[in-house]
C-alpha positions in Angstrom: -15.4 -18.9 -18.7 -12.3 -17.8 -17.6 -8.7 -19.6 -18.7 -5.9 -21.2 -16.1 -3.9 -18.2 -16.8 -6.9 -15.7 -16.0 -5.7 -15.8 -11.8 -2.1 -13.6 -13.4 -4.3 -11.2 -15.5 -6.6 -10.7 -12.7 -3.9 -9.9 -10.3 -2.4 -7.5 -12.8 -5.1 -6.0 -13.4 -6.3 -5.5 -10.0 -2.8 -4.3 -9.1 -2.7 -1.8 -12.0 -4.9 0.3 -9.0 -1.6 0.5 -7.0 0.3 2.1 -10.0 -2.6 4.9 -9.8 -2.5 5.0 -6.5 1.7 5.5 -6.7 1.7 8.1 -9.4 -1.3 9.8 -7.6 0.5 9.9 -4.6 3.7 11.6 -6.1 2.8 13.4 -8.7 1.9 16.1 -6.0 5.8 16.6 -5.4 6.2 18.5 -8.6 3.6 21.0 -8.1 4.5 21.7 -5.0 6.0 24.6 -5.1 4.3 25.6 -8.0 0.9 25.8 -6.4 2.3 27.5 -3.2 3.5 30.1 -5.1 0.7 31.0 -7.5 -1.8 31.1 -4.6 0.0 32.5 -2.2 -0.2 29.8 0.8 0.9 29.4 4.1 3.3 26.6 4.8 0.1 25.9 6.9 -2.1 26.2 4.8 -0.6 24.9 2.5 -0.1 21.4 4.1 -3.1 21.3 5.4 -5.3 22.0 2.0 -3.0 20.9 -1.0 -0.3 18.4 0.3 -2.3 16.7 2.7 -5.7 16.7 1.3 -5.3 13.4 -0.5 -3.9 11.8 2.3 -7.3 12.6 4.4 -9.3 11.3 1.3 -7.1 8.2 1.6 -7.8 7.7 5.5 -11.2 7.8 4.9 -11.1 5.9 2.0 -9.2 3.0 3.8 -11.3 3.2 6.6 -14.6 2.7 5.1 -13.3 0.7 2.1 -14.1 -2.6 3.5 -17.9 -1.3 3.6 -18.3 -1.8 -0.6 -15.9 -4.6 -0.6 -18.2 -6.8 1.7 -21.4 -5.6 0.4 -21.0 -5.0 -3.2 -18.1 -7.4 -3.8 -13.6 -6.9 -4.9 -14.7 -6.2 -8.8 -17.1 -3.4 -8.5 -15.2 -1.7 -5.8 -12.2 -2.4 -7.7 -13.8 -0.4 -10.7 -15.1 2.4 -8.5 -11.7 2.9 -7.2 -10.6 3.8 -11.0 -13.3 6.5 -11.7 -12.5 7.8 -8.2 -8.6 8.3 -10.0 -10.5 9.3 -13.4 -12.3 12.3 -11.7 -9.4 13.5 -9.4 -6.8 13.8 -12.5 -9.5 16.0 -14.5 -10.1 17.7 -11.5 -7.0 18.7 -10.0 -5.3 19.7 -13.7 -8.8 21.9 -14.2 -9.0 23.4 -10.6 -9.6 27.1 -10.8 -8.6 27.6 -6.8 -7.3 25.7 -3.7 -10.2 24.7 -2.5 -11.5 22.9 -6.0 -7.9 21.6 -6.0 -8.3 20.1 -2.4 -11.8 18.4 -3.1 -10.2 17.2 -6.6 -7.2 15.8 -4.7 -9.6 14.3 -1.6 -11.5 12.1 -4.1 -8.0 10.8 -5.4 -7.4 9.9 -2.1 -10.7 8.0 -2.0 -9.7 5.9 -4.7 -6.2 5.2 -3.0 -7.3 4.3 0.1 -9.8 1.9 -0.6 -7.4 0.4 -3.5 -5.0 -0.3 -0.1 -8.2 -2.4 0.8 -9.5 -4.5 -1.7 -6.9 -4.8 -3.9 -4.3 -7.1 -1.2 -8.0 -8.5 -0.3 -8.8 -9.4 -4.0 -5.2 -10.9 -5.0 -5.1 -12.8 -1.7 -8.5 -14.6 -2.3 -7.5 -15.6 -5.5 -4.3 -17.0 -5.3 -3.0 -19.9 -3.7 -0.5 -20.2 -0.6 2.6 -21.0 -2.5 1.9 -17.7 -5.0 0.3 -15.1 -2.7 3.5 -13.1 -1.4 4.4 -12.4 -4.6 0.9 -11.7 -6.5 -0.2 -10.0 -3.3 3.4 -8.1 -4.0 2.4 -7.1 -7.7 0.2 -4.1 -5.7 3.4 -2.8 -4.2 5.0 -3.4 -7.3 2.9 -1.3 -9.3 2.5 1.4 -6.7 6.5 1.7 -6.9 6.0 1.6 -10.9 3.5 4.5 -10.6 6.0 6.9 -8.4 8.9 5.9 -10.7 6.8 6.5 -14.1 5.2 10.2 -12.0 8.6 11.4 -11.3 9.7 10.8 -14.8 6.8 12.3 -16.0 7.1 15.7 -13.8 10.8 15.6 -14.7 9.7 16.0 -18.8 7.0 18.1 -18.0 8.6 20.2 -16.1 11.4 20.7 -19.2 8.7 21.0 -21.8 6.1 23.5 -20.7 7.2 26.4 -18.9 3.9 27.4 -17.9 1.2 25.8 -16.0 3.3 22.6 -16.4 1.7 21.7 -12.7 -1.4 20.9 -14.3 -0.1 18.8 -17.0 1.4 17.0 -14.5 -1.7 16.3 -12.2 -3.8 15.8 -15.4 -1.4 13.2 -17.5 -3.1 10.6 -14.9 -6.5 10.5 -16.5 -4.8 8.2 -19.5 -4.0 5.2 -16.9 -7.0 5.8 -15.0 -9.6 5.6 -18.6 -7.1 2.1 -19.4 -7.5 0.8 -16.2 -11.3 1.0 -15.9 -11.6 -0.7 -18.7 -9.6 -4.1 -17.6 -11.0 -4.7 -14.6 -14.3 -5.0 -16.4 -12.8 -8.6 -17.4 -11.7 -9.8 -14.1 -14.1 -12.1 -12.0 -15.2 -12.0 -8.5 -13.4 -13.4 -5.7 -14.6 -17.0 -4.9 -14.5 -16.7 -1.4 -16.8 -13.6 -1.2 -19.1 -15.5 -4.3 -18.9 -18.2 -1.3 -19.3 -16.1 2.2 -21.5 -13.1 1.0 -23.6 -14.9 -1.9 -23.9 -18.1 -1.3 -22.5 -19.4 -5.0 -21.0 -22.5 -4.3 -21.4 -23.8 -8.1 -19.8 -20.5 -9.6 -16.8 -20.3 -6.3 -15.9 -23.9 -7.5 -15.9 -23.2 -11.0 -13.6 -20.1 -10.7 -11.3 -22.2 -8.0 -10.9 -24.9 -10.6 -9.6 -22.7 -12.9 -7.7 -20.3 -11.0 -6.2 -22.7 -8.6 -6.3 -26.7 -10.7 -4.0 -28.2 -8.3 -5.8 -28.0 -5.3 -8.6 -29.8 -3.6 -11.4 -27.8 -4.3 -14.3 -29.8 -2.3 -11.8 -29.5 0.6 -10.9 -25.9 0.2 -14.7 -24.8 0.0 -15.5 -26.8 3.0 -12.3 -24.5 4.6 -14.1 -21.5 3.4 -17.4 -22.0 4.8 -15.9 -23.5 8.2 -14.0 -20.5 8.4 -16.5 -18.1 9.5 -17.6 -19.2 13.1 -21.2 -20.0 13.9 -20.2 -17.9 17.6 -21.4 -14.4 17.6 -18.5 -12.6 18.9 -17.1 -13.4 15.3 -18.8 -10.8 14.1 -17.7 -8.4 16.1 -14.6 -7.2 15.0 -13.2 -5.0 18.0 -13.1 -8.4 20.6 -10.8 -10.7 22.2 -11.0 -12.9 19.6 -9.0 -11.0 17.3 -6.6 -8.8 19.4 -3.9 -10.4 18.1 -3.9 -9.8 14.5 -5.4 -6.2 15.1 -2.0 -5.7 17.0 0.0 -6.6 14.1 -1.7 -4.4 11.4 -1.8 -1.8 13.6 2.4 -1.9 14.5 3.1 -2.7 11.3 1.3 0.1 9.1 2.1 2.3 12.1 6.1 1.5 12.0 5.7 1.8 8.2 5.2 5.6 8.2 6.9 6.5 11.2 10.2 5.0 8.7 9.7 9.0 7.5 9.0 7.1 4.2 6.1 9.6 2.8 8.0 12.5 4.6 10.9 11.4 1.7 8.8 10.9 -0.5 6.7 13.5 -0.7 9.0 16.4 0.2 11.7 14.8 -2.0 12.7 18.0 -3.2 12.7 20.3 -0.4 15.1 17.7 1.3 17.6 17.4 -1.4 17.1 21.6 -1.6 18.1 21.6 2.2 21.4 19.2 1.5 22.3 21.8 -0.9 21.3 19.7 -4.1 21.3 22.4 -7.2 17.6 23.8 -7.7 18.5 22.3 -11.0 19.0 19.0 -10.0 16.4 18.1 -7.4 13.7 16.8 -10.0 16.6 14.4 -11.3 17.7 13.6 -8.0 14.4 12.4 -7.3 13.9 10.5 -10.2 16.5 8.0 -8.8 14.5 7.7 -5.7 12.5 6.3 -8.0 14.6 3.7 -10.2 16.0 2.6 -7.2 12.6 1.8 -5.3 11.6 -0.5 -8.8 14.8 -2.4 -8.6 14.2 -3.5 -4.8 10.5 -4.4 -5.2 11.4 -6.6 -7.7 13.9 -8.1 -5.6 11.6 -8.3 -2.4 8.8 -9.5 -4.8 11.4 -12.2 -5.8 12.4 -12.9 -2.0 9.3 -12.7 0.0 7.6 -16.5 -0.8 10.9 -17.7 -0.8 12.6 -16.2 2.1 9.6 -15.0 4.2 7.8 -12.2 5.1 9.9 -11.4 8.8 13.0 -12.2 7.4 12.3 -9.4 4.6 11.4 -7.5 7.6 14.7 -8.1 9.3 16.7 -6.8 6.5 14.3 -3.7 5.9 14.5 -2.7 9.8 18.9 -2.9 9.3 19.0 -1.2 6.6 16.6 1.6 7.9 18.5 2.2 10.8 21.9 2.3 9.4 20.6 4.9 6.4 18.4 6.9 8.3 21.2 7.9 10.5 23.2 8.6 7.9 20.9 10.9 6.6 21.3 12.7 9.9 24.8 12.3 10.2 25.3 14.0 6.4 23.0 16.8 7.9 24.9 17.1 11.0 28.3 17.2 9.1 27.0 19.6 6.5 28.1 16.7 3.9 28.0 17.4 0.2 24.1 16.6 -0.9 25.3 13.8 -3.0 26.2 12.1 0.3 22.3 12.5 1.5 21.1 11.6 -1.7 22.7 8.3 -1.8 22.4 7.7 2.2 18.3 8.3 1.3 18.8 5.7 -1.9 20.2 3.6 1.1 16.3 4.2 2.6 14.2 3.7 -0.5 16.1 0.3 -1.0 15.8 -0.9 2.5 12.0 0.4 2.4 11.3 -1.8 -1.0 12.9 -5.3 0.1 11.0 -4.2 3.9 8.2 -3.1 4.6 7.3 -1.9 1.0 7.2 -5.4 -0.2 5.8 -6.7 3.1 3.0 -5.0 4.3 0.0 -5.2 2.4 0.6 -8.6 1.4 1.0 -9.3 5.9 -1.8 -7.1 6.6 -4.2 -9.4 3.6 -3.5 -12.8 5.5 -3.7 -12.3 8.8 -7.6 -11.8 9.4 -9.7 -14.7 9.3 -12.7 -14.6 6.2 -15.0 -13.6 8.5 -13.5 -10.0 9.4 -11.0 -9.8 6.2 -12.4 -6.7 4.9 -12.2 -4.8 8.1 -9.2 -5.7 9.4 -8.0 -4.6 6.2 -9.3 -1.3 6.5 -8.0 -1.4 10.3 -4.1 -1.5 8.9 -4.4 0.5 5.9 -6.6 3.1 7.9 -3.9 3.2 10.3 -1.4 3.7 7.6 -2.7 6.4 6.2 -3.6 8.5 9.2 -0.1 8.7 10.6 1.3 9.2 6.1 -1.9 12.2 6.4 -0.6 13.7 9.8 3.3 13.6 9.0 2.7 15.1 5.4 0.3 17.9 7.3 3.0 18.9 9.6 6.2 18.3 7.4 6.5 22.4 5.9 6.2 23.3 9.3 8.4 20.9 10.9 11.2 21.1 8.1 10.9 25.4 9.8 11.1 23.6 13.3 13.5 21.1 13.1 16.9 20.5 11.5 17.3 17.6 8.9 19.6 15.8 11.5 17.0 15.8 14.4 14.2 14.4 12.0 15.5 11.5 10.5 17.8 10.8 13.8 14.4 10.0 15.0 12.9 8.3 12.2 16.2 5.9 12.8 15.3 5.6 16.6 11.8 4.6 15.3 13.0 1.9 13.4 15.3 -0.1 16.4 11.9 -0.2 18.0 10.0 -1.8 14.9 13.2 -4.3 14.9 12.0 -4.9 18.3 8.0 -5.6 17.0 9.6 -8.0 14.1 12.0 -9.7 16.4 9.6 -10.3 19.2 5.9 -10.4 17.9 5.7 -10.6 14.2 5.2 -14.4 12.9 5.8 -15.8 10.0 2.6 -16.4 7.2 4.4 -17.8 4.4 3.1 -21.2 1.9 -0.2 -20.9 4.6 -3.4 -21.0 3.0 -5.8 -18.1 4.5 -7.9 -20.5 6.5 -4.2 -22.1 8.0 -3.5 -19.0 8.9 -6.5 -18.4 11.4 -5.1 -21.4 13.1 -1.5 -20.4 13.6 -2.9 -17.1 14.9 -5.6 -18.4 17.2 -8.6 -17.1 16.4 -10.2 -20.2 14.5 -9.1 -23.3 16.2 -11.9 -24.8 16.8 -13.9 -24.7 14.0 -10.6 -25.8 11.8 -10.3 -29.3 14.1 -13.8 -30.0 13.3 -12.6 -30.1 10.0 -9.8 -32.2 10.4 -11.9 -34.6 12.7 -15.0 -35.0 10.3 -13.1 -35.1 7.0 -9.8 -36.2 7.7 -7.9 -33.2 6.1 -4.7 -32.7 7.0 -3.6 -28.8 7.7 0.0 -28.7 7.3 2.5 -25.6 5.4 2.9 -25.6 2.1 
């Protein structure tokens, strides 16, 4: 049986994916160079085989990932997701070529795409309304962690070994991954798949008297099982039905990367090598990209059940306009790089309290039960294709394009996604899941036969 206090480890645990998938996603930055030069790469090919490789893995990975999730369940997925990361690290530090490098780095981005999946899936089903922004928010939290902790860790690496220190890098992941699979072992199964996919009301109840105490089980199970529509065209994902929540995963993951935030990320380095940063420097530059992007998760963990998800999104979309011109304004000038580094600070914080803290816990509650899983995979899929095409072309573009003309229009992008939050985006806070298919129109009906036949009243939390 599991404890009360069993609904925080789980949602730890389950977010401790997110710190794999941060340090997996970074760790990358310090080898880039490294591997360019000992294999002799294109900027090309290079984009295309080493730095981007992942990021395919990851599309596909978010794409499909609400295939296991639905059929095999959150926990199992959530434990093939950590041998996916296992695998990669040994893989990637051991790679004798490119192309055993790119195939270790596309399974890596198996395991971080469907993480982006059925981990906001997992914490959302198990928490209740007036908690889920910020458990939800633990993913984000760790995945922050993990780009923190795998620039520090390139940073030391990078002093300590002065040869094949890339590999050391890539390969220090394995330790987390090996922890990680172990603690998910002793999390349980979300009760509303045990409900909706098994058909174990006893065990759902049981878990949903422990996890959630306060609540009113008997009514929130009835919820639950209302909450997928006896009408066929539920099932079918790509209908009318459900335009309007696909619209909003697919704006907001889409506005998320065209921020340039994995263009920063990622290419970290190079950027700070264009403003003129020492070659010295960059990896400690980078590191407070880093610190910076903890502190405001916290704070946008902190904010977001409080304040609301749109508001967070109204100071992310400010503060992304205002830095992101900066940055282009400090190129344009020819401004010391200390001036870019703290105008792309500026970014990073803006990104952490916005969108960072925002999205995946948005994407998780806006699909009804009965398509969860997909539309899931619909926003993070979308995420990661535009993260895989931008990292692709970013060695060719940074050739192309000055460092004022790229993030001038990376600010442009983000007065239009002030536009999306001011005029489209609602707000889903202290809503349970099955409240929300009401406010969004896509379960009405079903919801005031509930209220009619049992006299529940749906109101916010």
């Amino acid at each position: 049986m599991f404890k009360t206090k069993s609904i925080l480890f789980s949602s730890i645990v389950a977010a401790l994916a997110g710190f794999l998938f941060g340090f997996d996603t970074i760790v990358i930055s310090g080898a880039d160079r490294p591997i360019q030069n000992l294999w002799e790469m294109s900027d090309l090919f290079h984009g295309t085989f080493i730095m981007s490789m992942a990021l395919w893995g990851t599309v596909i990975g978010a794409l499909f990932g609400g295939i296991p999730c639905d059929r095999f369940g959150r926990r199992k997925t959530l434990f093939w997701i950590g041998a996916l990361y296992l695998l990669s690290a040994l893989g990637s530090a051991l790679a004798p070529n490119p192309y055993f490098f790119s195939f270790a780095r596309l399974i890596g981005g198996l395991g971080v795409g469907a993480s982006s999946v059925a981990v906001p899936i997992y914490i959302s089903e198990i928490t209740p309304a007036h908690n889920r922004g910020k458990l939800v928010a633990l993913y984000q939290f760790n995945i922050v962690f993990g780009i923190l902790i795998a620039y520090i860790s390139n940073y030391f690496i990078g002093v300590v070994f002065t040869e094949h220190a890339w590999r050391w890098m890539l390969g220090v992941e394995a330790i987390p991954a090996a922890i990680y699979l172990v603690l998910v072992l002793g999390v349980p199964e979300s009760p509303r798949w045990l409900v909706l996919k098994q058909g174990k009301i006893a065990e759902a109840k049981a878990l949903l008297r422990q996890l959630n105490p306060t609540s009113d089980i008997e009514t929130l199970i009835l919820q639950i099982q209302h909450s997928v529509s006896k009408n066929v065209e539920a099932t079918v994902f790509f209908s009318k039905r459900f335009r309007f929540p696909i619209l909003l995963a697919f704006l907001l993951a889409f506005f998320n990367q065209l921020s340039g935030i994995n263009f920063v990320l990622y290419y970290a380095p190079r950027i700070f090598e264009q403003a003129g940063v020492a070659a010295g420097d960059v990896l400690g530059a980078s590191v407070s990209l880093g610190v910076v992007n903890l502190l405001f998760t916290l704070l946008g963990m902190y904010m977001i059940d409080r304040a609301g998800r749109k508001f967070l999104m109204y100071i992310g979309s400010f503060g992304y306009i205002v830095s992101l011109a900066g940055v282009s304004w400090s190129f344009l000038t020819g401004a010391e790089g200390a001036v870019v580094v703290l105008f792309v600070c500026a970014f990073i914080a803006s990104h952490a309290v916005g969108q960072g803290a925002v999205i995946w816990v948005f994407i998780s509650e806006i699909f009804p039960n009965v398509v969860r899983d997909y539309g899931m995979s619909l926003g993070s899929g979308t995420h990661w294709v535009f993260a895989a095409v931008i990292t692709l072309l970013t060695p060719t573009v940074l050739t192309v394009f000055s460092g004022a003309q790229i993030f001038g229009f990376f600010s442009f992008m983000m007065v239009l996604q002030l536009l999306f939050v001011w005029k489209v985006m609602p707000e889903t806070k202290n809503l349970t899941l099955e409240e929300m298919e009401v406010k969004l129109g896509v379960n009405v009906e079903e919801l005031k036969e509930i209220v009619d036949e049992d006299d529940i009243t749906i109101k916010n939390r």
